[in-house]
C-alpha positions as CSV (number, residue, x, y, z in Angstrom):
1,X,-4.3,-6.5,37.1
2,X,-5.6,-10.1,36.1
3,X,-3.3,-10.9,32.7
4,X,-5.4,-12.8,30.1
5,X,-5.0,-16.5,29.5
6,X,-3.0,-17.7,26.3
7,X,-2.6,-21.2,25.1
8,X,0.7,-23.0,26.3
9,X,2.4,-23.1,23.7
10,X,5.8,-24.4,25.7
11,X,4.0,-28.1,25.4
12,X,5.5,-30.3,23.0
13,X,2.5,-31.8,21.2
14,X,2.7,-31.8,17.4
15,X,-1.1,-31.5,17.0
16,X,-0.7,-28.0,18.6
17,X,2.0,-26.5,16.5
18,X,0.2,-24.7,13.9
19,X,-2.2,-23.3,16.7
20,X,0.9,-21.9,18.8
21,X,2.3,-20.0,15.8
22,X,-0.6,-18.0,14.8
23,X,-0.3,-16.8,18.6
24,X,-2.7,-15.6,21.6
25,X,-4.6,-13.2,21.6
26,X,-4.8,-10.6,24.8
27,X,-7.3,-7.9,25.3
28,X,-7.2,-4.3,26.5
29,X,-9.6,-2.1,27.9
30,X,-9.3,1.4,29.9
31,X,-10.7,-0.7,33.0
32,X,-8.8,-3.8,32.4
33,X,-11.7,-5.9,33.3
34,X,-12.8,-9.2,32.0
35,X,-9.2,-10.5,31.9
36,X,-8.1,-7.6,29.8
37,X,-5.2,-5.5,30.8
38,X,-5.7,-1.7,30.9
39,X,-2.8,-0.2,28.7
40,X,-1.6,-1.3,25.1
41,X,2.0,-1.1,26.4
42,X,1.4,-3.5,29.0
43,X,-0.7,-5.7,26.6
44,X,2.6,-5.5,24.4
45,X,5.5,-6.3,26.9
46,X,3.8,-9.7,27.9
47,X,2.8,-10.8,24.1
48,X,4.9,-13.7,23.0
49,X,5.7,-12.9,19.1
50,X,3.0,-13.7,16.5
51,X,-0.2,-12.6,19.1
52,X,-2.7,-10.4,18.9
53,X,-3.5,-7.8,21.0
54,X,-7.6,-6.3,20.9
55,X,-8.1,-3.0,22.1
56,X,-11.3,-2.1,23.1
57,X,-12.7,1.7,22.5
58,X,-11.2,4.2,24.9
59,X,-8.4,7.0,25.2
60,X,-4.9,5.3,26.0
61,X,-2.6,8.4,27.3
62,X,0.7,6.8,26.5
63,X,3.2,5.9,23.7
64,X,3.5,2.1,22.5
65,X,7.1,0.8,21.6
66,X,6.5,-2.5,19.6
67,X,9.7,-4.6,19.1
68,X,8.1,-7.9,17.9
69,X,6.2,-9.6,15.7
70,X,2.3,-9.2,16.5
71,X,-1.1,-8.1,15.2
72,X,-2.3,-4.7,17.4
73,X,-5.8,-4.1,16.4
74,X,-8.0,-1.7,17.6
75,X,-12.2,-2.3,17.5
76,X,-12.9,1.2,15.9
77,X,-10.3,3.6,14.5
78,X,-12.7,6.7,15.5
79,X,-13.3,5.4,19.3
80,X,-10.0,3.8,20.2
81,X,-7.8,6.5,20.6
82,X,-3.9,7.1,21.6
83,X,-3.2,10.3,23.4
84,X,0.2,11.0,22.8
85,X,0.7,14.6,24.3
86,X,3.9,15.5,25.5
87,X,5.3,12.0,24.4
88,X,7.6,11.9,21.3
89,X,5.5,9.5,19.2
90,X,2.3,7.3,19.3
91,X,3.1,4.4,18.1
92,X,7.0,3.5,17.0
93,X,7.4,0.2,15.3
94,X,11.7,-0.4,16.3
95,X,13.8,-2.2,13.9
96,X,16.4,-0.1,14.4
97,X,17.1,-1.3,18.3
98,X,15.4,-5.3,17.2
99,X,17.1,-6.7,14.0
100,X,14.9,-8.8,11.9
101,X,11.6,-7.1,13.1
102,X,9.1,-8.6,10.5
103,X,5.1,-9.1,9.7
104,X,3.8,-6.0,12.6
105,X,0.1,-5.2,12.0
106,X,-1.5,-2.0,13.4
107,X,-5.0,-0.6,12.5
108,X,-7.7,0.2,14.1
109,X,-6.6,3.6,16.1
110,X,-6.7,7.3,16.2
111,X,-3.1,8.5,16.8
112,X,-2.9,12.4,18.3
113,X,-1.1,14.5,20.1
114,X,2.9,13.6,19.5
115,X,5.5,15.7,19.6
116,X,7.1,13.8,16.4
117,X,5.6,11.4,14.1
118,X,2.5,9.7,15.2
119,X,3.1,6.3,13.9
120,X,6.9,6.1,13.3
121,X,8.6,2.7,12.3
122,X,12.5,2.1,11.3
123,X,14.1,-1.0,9.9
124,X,10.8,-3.1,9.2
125,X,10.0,-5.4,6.7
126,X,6.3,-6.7,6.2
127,X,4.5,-4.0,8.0
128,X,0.8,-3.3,7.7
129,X,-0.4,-0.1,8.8
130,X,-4.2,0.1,7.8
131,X,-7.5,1.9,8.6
132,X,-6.1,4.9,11.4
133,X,-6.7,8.0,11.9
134,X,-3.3,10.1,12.2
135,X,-4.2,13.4,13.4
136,X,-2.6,16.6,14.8
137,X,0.4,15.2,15.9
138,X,4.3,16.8,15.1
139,X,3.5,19.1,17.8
140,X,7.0,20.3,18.7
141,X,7.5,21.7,15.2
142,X,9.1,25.2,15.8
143,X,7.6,26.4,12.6
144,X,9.5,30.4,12.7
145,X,13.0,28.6,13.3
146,X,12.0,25.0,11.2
147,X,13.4,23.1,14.0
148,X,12.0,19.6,15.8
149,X,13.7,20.3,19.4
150,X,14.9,16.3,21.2
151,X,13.9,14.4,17.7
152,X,16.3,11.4,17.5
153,X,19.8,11.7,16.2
154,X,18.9,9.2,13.9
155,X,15.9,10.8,12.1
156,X,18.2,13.8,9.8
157,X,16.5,16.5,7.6
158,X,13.3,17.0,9.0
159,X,13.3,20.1,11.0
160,X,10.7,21.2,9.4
161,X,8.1,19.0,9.7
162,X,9.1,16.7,12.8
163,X,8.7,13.5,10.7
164,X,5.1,14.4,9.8
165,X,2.4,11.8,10.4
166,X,3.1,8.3,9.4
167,X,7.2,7.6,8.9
168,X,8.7,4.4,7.1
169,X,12.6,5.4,7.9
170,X,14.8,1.9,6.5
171,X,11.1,-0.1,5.8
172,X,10.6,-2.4,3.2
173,X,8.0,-4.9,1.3
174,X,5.3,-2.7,3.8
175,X,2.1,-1.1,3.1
176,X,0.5,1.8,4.5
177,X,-3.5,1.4,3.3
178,X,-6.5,2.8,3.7
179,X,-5.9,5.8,6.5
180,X,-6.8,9.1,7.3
181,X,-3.5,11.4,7.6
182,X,-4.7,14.8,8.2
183,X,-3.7,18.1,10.1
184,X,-0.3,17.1,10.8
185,X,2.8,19.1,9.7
186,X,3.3,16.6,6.5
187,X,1.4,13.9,5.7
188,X,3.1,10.4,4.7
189,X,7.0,10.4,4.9
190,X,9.2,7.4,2.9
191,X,13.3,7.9,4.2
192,X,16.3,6.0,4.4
193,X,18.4,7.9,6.6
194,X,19.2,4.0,9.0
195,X,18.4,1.5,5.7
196,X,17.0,1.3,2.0
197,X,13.7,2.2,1.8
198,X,12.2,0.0,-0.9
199,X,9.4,-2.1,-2.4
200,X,6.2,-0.5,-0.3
201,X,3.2,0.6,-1.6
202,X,1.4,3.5,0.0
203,X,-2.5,3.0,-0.9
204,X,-5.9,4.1,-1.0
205,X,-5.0,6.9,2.3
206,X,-6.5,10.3,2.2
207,X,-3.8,12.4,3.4
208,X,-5.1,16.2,3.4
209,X,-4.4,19.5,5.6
210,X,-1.0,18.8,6.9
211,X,0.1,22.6,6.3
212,X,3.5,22.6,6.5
213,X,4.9,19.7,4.1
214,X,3.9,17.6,1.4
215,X,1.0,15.3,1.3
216,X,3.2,11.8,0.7
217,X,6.8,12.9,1.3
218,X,9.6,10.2,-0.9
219,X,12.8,12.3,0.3
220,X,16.2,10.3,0.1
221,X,17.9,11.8,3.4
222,X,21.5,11.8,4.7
223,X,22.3,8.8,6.6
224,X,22.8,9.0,10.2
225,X,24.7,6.3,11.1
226,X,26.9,3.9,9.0
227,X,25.4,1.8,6.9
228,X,26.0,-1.7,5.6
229,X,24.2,-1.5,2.2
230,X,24.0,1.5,0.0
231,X,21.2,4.1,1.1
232,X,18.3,4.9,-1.5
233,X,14.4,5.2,-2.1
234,X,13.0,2.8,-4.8
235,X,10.2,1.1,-6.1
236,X,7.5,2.6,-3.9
237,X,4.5,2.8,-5.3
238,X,2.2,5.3,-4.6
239,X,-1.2,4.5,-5.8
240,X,-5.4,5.5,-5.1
241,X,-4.3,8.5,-2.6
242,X,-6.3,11.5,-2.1
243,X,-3.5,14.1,-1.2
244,X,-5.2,17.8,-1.3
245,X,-5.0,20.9,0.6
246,X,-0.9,20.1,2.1
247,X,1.7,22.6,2.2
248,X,-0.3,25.8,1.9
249,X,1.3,27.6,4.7
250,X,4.2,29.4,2.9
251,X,3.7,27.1,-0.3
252,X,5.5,24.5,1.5
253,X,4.3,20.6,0.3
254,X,3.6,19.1,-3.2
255,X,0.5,16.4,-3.2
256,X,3.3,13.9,-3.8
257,X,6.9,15.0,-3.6
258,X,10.1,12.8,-4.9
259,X,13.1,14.2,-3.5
260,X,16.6,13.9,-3.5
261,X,18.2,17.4,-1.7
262,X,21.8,16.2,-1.2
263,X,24.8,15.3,-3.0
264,X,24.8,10.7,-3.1
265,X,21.2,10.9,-2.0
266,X,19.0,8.3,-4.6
267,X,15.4,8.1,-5.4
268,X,14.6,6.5,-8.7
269,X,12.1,3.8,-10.1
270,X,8.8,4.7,-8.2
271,X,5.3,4.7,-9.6
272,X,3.0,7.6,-9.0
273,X,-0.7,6.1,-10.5
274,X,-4.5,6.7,-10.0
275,X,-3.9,9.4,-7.4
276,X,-6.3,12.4,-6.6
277,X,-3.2,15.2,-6.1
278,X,-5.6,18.6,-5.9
279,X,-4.6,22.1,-4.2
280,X,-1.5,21.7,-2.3
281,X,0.9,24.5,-1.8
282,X,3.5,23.3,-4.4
283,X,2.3,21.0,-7.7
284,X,0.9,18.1,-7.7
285,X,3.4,15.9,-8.3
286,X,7.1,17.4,-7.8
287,X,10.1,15.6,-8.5
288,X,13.4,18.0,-7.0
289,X,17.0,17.3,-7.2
290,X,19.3,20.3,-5.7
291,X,23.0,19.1,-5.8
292,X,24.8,17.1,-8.0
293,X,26.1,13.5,-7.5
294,X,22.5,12.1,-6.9
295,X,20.3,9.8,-8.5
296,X,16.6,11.2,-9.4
297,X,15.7,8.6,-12.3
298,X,13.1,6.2,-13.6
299,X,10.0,8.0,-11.8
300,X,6.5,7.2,-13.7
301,X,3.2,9.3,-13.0
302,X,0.2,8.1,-14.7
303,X,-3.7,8.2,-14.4
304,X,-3.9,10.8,-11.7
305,X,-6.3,13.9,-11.3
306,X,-4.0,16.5,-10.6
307,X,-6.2,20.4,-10.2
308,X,-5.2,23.7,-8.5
309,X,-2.1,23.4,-6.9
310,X,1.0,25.9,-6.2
311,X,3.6,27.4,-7.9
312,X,7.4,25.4,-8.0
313,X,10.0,26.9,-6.4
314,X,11.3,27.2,-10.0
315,X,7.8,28.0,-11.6
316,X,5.8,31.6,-11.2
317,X,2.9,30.3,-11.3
318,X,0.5,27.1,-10.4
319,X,1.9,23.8,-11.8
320,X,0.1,20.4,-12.5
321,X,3.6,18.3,-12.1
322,X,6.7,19.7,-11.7
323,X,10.3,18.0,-13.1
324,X,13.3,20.2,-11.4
325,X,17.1,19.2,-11.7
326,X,18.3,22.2,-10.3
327,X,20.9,23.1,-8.5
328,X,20.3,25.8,-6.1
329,X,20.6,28.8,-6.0
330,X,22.5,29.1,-9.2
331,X,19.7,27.2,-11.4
332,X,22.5,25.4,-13.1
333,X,20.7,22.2,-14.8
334,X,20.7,18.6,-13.1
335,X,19.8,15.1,-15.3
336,X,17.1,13.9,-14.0
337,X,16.5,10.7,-16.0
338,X,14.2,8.4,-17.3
339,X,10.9,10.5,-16.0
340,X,7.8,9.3,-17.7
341,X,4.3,11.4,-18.0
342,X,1.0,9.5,-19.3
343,X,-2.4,9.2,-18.4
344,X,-3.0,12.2,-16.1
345,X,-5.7,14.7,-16.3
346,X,-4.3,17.9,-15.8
347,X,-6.7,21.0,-14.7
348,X,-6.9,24.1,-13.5
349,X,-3.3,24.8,-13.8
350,X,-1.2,27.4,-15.4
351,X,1.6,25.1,-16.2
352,X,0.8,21.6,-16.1
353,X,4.0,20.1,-16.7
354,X,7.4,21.8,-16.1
355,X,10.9,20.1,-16.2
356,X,14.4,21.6,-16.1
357,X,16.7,19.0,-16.4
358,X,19.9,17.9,-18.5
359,X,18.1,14.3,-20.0
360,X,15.1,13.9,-21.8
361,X,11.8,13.3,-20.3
362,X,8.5,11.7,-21.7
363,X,5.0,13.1,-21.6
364,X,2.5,11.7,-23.7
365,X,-1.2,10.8,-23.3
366,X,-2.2,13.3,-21.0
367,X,-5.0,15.4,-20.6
368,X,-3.6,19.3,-20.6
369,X,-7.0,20.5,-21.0
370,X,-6.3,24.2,-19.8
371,X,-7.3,25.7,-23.1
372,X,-5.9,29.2,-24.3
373,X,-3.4,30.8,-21.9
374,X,-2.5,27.5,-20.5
375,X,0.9,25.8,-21.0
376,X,0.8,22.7,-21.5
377,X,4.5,21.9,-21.2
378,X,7.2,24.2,-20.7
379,X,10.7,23.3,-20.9
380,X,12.9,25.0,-18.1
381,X,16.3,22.9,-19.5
382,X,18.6,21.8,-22.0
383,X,17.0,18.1,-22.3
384,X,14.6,17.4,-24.8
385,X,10.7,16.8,-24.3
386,X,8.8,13.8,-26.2
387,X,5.2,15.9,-26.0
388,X,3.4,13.7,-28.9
389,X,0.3,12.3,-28.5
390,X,-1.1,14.6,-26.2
391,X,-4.9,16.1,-25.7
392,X,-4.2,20.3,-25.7
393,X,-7.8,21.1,-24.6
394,X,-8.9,21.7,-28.4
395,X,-8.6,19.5,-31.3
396,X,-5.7,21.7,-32.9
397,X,-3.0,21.1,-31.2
398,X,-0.5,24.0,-29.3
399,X,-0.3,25.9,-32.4
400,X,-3.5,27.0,-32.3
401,X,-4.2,30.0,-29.9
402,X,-7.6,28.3,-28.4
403,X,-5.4,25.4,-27.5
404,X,-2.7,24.7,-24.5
405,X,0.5,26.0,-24.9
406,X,4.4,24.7,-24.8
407,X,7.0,27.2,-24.1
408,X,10.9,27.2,-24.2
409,X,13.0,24.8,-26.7
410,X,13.4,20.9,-27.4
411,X,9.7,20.1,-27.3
412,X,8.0,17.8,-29.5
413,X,4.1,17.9,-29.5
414,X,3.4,16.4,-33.1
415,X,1.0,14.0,-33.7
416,X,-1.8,15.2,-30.7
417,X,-4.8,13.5,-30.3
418,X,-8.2,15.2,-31.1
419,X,-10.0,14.4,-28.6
420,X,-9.1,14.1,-24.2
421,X,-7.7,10.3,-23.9
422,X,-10.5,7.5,-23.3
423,X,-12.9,10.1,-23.6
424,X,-13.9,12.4,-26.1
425,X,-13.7,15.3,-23.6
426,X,-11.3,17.8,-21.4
427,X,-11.8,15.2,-18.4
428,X,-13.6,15.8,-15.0
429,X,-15.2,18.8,-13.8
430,X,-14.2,22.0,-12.4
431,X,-12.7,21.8,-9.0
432,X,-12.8,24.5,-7.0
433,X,-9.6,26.2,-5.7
434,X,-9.7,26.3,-1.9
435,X,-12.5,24.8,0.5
436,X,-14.2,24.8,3.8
C-alpha cells in the first residue's frame, strides 16, 4: 500500500507555517491506487491533525473511529458509501476517550448498516456534519423487548431506538446541516448523558421514516459517569428541518420532541423555527416532562408547518404541538415554564395546541385554521393560557361555532385577528395524511 505524500511540515521555515496548519490532504479509494490508500480508517490513523482526507466513490465495509482534528470528505454522498453491518457504528467522532477533540468535518457519505447510531460523536465541540445520507442503520434494536443488546455503558436511555441515526451525546457549538436521515429507528438525537449538550444548531436535514422514535430527538438523559459540570440540553436550535412520517409504528416519535423523563434531567431555552413537522406518530412538536425535580423551560416554536400528526400520550386525538408536565401515571401536573407559541401554521389537526402544566404558557400569532370541530387550544392544567391574537380559521373568533375551538379553563383568546397572520388566509394547502 503506497501512503500519499504530505508536505513536511517538521521543517522549521516560517514562510511554511500557515501552509502546515491547514494540513495535507490524503486520498482514498477502494483500489488504493494513484497514491491513495484503500480504507478511510487507514487514511485516518496516518493523518496528522488539521488534514483532509478525500474519499473517492466506493463501498468502505468498516467502521471509522476519528480522534482528531481533520476534514473527512467524501466526493458524492450517494456513491461513497460506508457499510457498517455487523459493526456497532459508522462513523464515531470520540471526545469522550480524546479530551479537547475540536473543528471535525464529515460530509460527503452514505452511512448504513450499524448496529447503533450511524454517525455517533461524544464530547465534541465545533463539529460539522453536512450533506450525508444516514440510512437504515440501529439494526440491533430488539423492538418486542425495546432493548439495544452490547450499546456502550455510556450511552443510557435509549433501548428503544439504539441511538437512532445521527447522535451528538456531550457536543457543543456543532452543526448537523443539510442531510438526509431516513429509515432508521429515530432520526436526529441531542443527549448529555457524558457532558452538556449546548449551543448546536440542527439545520436544513430532512429527517423522515425512522419508525420507531422521533424525527429530531432533544432528550436530557441520566448521566453515566460522573460529571464535572452540571448535565443539561440548551440553546439548540432546531431550524428549516423537514421531519415527517417518524414514530408511526406504535405512535412512538413526535417531528421534534423536547424531553426531560427523569427526576434532575434539564432541557430549557431551545428554538424550534421554520420547520416542516407533518405526520409523525406523536405531534408535531412535543415538549414532555414525567417526574419532578427537572427543568423543561424557556422552549420557543415559531414559523413551522405543522399538519397530520398523532395523538399525545396525554391527548385522544391528533395534536399540532403538544405541552405535557405530567407526571406519570398519576397525571399529577408539572411546571413547565416559560413555553412560547407564535408563528406556526397549524393544520389538519384535532388539537393543535395542548398543554398540561402548573405555569403559564404563551400562544399567540398562530395559524389554528381547523375550522368548526377543531380545538384550537385546550388546556389540560392548572396554569393559565395567553391565546390572544390568534387566527381561529374564521373571522369570529372561538365563540363562534364555524370557528376553532378552546376547551378546559384559564384561557385567554380575546383580541383574535381576522384574518390567518401575514396572509389573509387559513395558510398552505391540504396535506394529505399518509403517503407512498
Amino acid at each position: 500500500m503506497t501512503q500519499p505524500l504530505r508536505p513536511c511540515c517538521a521543517v522549521a521555515v516560517t514562510v511554511f507555517a500557515s501552509f502546515c496548519a491547514a494540513g495535507a490532504t490524503i486520498c482514498v479509494n477502494p483500489e488504493g491506487t494513484s497514491g491513495c490508500v484503500n480504507a478511510i480508517g487507514a487514511a485516518v490513523l496516518m493523518a496528522n491533525p488539521n488534514d483532509t482526507i478525500q474519499v473517492a466513490p466506493g463501498v468502505y465495509k468498516e467502521t471509522v473511529t476519528i480522534t482528531k482534528p481533520l476534514s473527512l470528505l467524501g466526493a458524492n454522498r450517494n456513491s461513497v458509501i460506508i457499510n457498517a453491518n455487523g459493526r456497532a457504528n459508522g462513523i464515531y467522532i470520540d471526545g469522550l476517550d480524546n479530551a479537547g477533540l475540536a473543528n471535525v468535518t464529515i460530509s460527503g457519505f452514505t452511512v448504513e448498516n450499524a448496529n447503533f447510531e450511524g454517525i455517533l460523536a461524544t464530547n465534541t465541540t465545533a463539529l460539522l456534519i453536512k450533506n450525508n445520507i444516514v440510512s437504515g442503520n440501529d439494526k440491533g434494536l430488539n423492538v418486542s423487548a425495546a432493548t439495544c443488546a452490547g450499546q456502550p455503558a455510556f450511552e443510557t436511555s435509549e433501548g428503544d431506538d439504539c441511538g437512532e441515526g445521527i447522535h451528538l451525546m456531550g457536543v457543543d457549538h456543532s452543526t448537523v446541516s443539510g442531510n438526509q436521515v431516513q429509515s432508521n429507528a429515530g432520526g436526529i438525537l441531542i443527549t448529555d448523558e457524558t457532558a452538556p449538550n449546548h449551543d448546536n444548531l440542527i439545520i436544513g436535514n430532512t429527517v423522515v421514516d425512522n419508525p420507531y422514535d422521533c424525527g429530531i430527538t432533544l432528550a436530557s438523559h441520566p448521566q453515566a459517569m460522573p460529571l464535572t459540570a452540571p448535565q443539561g440540553v440548551y440553546h439548540i436550535t432546531v431550524s428549516g428541518n423537514t421531519s415527517m412520517y417518524n414514530g408511526v409504528v406504535n405512535q412512538s416519535g413526535a417531528g421534534v420532541g423536547i424531553f426531560t423523563p427523569s427526576p434532575g434531567t434539564a432541557n430549557y431555552g431551545n428554538l424550534v423555527i421554520n420547520n416542516e413537522l407533518i405526520g409523525n406518530g406523536l405531534p408535531g412538536v412535543a415538549l414532555h416532562s414525567h417526574a419532578p425535580n427537572q427543568k423543561l423551560a424557556d422552549n420557543i416554536i415559531v414559523g413551522n408547518h405543522i399538519a397530520n400528526n398523532g395523538p399525545d400520550d396525554s391527548t385522544t386525538a391528533p395534536t399540532g404541538i403538544a405541552i405535557m408536565g405530567l407526571l406519570e401515571p398519576a397525571g399529577t401536573p408539572l411546571p413547565v415554564t416559560g413555553t412560547v407559541i407564535s408563528g406556526n401554521v397549524i393544520e389538519q389537526e384535532s388539537i393543535d395546541v395542548a398543554v398540561a402544566s402548573t405555569a403559564a404558557a404563551t400562544v399567540q400569532l398562530n395559524s389554528l385554521g381547523g375550522g368548526a370541530g377543531v380545538i384550537g387550544v385546550q388546556n389540560l392544567g392548572t396554569g393559565t393560557i395567553n391565546a390572544t391574537e390568534n387566527w381561529w380559521g374564521c373571522a369570529n373568533g372561538p365563540s363562534d361555532a364555524a370557528c376553532t375551538t378552546v376547551n378546559g379553563t384559564g384561557i385567554s383568546f380575546a383580541p383574535w385577528l381576522s384574518n390567518a397572520p401575514g396572509s389573509g388566509n387559513s395558510g398552505p394547502g391540504i396535506i394529505p395524511r399518509g403517503h407512498d
